[in-house]
C-alpha distance (Angstrom), angle and dihedral (degrees) to the residues before:
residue distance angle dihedral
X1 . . .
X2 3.77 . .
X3 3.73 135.1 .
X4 3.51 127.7 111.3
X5 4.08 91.9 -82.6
X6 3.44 85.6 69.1
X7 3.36 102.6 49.2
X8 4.25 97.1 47.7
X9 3.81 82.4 54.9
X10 3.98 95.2 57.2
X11 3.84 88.2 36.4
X12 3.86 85.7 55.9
X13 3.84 87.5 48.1
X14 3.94 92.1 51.9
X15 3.72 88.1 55.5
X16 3.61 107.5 45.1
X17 3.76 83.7 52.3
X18 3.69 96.4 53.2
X19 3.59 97.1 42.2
X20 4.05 86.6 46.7
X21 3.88 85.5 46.3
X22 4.07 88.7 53.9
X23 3.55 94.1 44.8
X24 3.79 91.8 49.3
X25 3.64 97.8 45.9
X26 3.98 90.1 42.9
X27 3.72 96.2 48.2
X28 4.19 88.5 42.5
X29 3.70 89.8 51.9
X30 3.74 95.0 53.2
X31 3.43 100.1 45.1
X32 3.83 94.3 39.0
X33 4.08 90.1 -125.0
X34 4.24 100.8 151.5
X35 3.89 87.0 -166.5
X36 3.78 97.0 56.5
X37 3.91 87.4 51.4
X38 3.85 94.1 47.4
X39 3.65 88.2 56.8
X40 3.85 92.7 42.1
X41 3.71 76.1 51.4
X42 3.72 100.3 56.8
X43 3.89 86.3 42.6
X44 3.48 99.5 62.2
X45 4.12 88.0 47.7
X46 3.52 90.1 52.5
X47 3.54 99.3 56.1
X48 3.92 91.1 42.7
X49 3.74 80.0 54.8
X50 3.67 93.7 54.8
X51 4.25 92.4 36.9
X52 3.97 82.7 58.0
X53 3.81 100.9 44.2
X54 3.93 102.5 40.3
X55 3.56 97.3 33.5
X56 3.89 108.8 132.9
């Protein structure tokens, strides 16, 4: 399934998970919470993931 519907969804995937991933790691930092940067962590390697595998 590809067309360029497809591809704005993933692409609007990508960067809610970055911008999750910054928000996470930012707010984690701050407040010194390791668990809410781990998951910021994983985040930001899923949506490098996703940038790799869908990338046209």
């Amino acid at each position: 399934m590809k067309g360029p519907l497809f591809d704005s969804g993933v692409r609007r995937i990508i960067a809610a998970l970055a911008v999750a991933a910054v928000v996470l790691v930012t707010v984690g930092f701050v407040l010194e919470m390791v668990w809410l940067l781990g998951i910021g962590a994983w985040f930001l390697i899923t949506a490098g993931l996703l940038e790799m595998i869908y990338r046209p």
